[in-house]
C-alpha positions as CSV (number, residue, x, y, z in Angstrom):
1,X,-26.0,12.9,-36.3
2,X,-27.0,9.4,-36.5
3,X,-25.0,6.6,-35.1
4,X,-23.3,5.2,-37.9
5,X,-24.8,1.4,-39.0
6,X,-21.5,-0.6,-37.5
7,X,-21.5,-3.2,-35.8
8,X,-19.6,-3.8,-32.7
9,X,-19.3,-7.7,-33.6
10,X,-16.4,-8.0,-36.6
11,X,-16.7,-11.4,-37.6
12,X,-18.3,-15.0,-36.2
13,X,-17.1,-18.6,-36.7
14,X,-19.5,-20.5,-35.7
15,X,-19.6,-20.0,-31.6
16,X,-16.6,-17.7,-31.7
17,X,-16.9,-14.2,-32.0
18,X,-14.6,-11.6,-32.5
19,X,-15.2,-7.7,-31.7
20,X,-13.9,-5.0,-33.1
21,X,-13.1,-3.8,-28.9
22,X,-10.7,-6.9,-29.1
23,X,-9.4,-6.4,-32.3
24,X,-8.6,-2.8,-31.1
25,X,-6.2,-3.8,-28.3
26,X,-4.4,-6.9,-30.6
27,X,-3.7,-4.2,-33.3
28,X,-2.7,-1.6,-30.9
29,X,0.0,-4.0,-29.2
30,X,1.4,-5.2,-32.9
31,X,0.8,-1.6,-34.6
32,X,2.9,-0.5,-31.9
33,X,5.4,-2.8,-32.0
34,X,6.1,-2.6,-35.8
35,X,6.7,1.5,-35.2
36,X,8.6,0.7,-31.8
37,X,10.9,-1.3,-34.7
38,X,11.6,1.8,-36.5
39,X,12.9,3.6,-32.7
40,X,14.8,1.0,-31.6
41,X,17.1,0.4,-34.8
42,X,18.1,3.8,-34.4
43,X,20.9,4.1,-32.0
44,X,21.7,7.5,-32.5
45,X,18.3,8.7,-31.3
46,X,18.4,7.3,-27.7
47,X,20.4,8.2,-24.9
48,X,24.5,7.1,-25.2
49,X,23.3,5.5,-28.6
50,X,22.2,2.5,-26.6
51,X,18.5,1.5,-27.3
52,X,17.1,-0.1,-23.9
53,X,16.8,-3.7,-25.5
54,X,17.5,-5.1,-29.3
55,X,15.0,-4.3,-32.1
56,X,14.0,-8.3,-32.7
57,X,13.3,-8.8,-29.2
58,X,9.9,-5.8,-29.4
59,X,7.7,-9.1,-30.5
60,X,8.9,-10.7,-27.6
61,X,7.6,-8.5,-25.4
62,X,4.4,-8.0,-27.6
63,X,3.3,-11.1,-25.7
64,X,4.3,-9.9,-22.2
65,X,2.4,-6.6,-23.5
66,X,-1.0,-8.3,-23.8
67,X,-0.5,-10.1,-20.6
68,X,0.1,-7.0,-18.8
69,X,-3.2,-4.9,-20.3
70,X,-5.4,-7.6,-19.8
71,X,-4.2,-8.6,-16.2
72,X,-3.7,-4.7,-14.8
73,X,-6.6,-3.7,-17.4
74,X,-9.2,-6.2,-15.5
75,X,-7.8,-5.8,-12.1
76,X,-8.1,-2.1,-12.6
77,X,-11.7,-2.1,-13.2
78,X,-12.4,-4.3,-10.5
79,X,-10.7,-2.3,-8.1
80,X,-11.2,1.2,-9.0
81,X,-15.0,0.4,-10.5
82,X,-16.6,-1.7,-9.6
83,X,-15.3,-3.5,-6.2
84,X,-18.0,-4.4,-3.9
85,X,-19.9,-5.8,-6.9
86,X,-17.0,-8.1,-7.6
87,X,-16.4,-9.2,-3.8
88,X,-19.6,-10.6,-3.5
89,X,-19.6,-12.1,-6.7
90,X,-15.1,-13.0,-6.8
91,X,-15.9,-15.8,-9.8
92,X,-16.6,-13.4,-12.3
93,X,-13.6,-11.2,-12.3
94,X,-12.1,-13.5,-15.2
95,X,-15.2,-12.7,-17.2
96,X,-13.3,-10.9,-19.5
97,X,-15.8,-11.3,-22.4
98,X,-18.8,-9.9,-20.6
99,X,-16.5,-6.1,-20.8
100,X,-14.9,-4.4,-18.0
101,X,-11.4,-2.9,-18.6
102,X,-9.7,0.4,-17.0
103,X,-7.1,2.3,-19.3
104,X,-5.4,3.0,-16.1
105,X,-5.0,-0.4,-15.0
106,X,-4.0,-1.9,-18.1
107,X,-1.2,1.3,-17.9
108,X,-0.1,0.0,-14.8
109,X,0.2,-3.5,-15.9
110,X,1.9,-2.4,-19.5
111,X,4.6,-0.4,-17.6
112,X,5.4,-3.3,-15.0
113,X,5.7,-6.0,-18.0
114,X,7.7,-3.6,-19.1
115,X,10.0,-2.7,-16.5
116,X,10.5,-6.3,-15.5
117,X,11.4,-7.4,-19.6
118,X,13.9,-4.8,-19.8
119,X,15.1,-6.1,-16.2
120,X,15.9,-9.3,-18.3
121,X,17.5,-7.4,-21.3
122,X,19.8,-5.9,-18.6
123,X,18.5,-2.5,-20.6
124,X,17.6,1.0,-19.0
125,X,14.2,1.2,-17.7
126,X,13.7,5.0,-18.0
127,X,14.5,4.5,-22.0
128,X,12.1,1.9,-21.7
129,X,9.4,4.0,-20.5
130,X,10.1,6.7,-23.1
131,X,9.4,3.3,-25.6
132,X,5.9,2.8,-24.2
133,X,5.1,6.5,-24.6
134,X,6.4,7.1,-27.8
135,X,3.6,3.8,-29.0
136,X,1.1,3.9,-26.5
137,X,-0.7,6.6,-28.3
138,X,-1.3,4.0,-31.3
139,X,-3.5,1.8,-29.0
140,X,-5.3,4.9,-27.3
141,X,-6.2,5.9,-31.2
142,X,-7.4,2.7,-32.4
143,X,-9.7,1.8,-28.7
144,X,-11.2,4.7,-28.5
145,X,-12.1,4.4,-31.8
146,X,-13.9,0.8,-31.0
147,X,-15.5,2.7,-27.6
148,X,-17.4,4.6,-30.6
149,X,-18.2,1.3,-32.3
150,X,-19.4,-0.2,-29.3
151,X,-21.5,2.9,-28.8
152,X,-20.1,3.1,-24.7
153,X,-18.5,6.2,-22.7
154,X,-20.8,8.8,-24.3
155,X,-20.8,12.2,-23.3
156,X,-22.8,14.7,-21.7
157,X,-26.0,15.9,-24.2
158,X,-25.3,18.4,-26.5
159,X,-26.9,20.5,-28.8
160,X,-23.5,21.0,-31.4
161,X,-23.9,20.1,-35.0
162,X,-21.9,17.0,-34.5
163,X,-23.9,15.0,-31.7
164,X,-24.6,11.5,-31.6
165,X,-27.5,9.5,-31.2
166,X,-26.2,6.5,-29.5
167,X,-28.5,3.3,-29.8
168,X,-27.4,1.8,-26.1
169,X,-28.5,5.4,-25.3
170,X,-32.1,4.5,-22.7
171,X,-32.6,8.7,-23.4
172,X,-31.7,8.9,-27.2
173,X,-30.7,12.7,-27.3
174,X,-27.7,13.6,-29.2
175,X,-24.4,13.1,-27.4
176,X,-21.0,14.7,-27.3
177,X,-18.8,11.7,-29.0
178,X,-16.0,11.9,-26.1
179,X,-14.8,8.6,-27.7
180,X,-13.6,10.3,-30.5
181,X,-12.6,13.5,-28.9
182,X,-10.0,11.3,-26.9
183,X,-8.8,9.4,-30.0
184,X,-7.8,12.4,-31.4
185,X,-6.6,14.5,-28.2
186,X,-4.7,11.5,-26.3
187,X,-4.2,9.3,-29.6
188,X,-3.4,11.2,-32.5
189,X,-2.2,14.3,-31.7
190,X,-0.2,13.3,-29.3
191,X,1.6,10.6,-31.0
192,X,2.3,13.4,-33.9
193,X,3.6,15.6,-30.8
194,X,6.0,12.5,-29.4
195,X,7.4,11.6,-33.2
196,X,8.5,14.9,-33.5
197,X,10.1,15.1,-30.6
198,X,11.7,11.8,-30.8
199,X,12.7,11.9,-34.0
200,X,13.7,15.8,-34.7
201,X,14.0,17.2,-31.2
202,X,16.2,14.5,-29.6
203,X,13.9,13.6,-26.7
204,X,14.9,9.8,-26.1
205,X,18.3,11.2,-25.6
206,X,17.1,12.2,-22.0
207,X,15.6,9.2,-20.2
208,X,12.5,9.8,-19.0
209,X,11.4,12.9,-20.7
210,X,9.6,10.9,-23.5
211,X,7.6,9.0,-21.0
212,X,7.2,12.3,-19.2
213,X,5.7,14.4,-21.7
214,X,3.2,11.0,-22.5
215,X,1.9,11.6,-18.8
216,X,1.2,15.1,-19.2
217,X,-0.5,14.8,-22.7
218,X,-2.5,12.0,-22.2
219,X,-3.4,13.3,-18.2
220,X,-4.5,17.0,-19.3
221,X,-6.3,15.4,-22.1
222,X,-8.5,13.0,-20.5
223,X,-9.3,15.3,-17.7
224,X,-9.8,17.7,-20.4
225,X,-12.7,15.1,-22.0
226,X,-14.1,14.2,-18.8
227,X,-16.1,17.5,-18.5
228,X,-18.1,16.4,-21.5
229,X,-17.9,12.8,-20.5
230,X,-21.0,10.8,-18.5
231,X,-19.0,10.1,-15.2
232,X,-18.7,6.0,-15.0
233,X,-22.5,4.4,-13.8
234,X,-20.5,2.7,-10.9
235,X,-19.6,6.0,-9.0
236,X,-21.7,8.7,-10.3
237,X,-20.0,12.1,-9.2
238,X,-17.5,11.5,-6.8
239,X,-17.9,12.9,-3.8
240,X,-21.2,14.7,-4.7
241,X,-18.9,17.7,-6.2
242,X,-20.7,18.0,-9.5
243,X,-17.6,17.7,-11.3
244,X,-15.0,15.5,-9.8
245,X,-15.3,12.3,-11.8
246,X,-13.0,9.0,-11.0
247,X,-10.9,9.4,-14.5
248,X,-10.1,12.7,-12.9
249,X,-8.7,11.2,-9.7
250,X,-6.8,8.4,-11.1
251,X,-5.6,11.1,-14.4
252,X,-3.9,13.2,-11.5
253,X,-1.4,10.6,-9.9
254,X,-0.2,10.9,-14.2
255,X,0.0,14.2,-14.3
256,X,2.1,14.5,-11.2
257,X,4.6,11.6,-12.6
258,X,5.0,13.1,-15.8
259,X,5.8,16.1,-14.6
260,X,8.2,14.9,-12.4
261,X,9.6,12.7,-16.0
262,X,10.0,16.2,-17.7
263,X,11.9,18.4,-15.0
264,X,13.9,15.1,-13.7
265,X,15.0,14.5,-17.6
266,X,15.6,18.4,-18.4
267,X,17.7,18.5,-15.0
268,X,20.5,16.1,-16.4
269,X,22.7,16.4,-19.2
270,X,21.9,14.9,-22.5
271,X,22.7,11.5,-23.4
């Protein structure tokens, strides 16, 4: 298939310019947000019918949200990527706009703005969690999605019906699109997963089992993808194994915490 004609700019005023990468994260925060709305003015489906903050204070902490990506986002991808790189050359580790972000960092960073704004709402920071995974899967969706537009974190070649050409590909064969298969693995189908369970199967009645289940989906998922996916230019395979990639690695500390979300949660009664 040929790479569709999109480009990864969305709009330019004058010197400024605005990609559709950025645009991702923004509409992931506030898209999440708005649905977070929906949770939080429903008492009845959270543990002793006590949301962990007030519904109007969500945009409050859609600014502490960006703040946290960004920050744990960049240092992420410093530290796990790219690190001697960026110790010889410190001055560049704000140069946000020349790319450079790690999902796992800016989860890192999302859950400690997180735990310290509920802190200040005096709120429950294991409900809180379960917050971030029921609407985290709306920013997954919408940046992988923009990984695709920016033609980056192709796959392995492939010979299937539905490989891409990608034009930043120096090789130009036709390419698993691992973008998308995460959008729709980690992203949408498991946000469908985590509204059901939220909303017809009582989940946020049991603190941390939300959150949990999030850990486990989006863990099995990416390690899932990283078979077909090119391991990161920085690292090649880790530890010459073939196999072993770095989203494996830092996918597994995830998968461990969710797990122990789920069987912590299921232990204790229901809210």
């Amino acid at each position: 298939m040929p790479f569709p004609d999109i480009s990864p700019i969305a709009f330019e005023l004058g010197p400024f310019v605005v990609r559709w990468y950025a645009l991702g994260y923004l509409a992931g925060v506030f898209g999440g947000a708005w649905y977070a709305t929906s949770l939080l003015s429903r008492p009845q489906l959270w543990a002793n019918n006590r949301p962990p903050f007030p519904t109007p204070a969500i945009w409050d902490f859609a600014f502490w949200a960006v703040i946290g990506i960004v920050a744990g986002g960049r240092l992420g991808y410093v530290l796990f990527y790219n690190l001697p790189y960026y110790a010889a050359n410190p001055g560049e580790i704000i140069a946000l706009w020349d790319g450079g972000m790690s999902y796992h960092g800016g989860m890192l960073g999302l859950m400690l703005a997180m735990a310290l704004f509920t802190r200040r709402h005096k709120g429950a920071i294991l409900s809180s969690f379960d917050l971030l995974g029921a609407i985290a899967t709306i920013g997954i969706f919408l940046v992988r999605i923009t990984n695709f537009i920016n033609a980056e974190l192709y796959g392995a070649p492939t010979d299937m019906p539905w490989g891409v050409v990608f034009p930043t590909d120096p090789e130009q064969l036709p390419r698993h699109p691992t973008q998308l298969y995460e959008a729709a693995l980690e992203g949408l189908l498991l946000f469908v997963l985590i509204m059901a369970g939220t909303r017809l199967w009582g989940w946020l009645r049991r603190p941390g089992l939300t959150a949990g289940i999030f850990g486990v989906g989006y863990a099995l998922g990416r390690i899932l993808v990283e078979f077909w996916r090119l391991p990161d230019i920085q690292l090649g395979y880790l530890l010459g194994t073939g196999w072993l990639t770095m989203g494996m690695v830092l996918s597994l500390p995830i998968l461990a915490a969710g797990i122990a979300l789920v069987a912590y949660a299921l232990a204790r009664p229901r809210g």
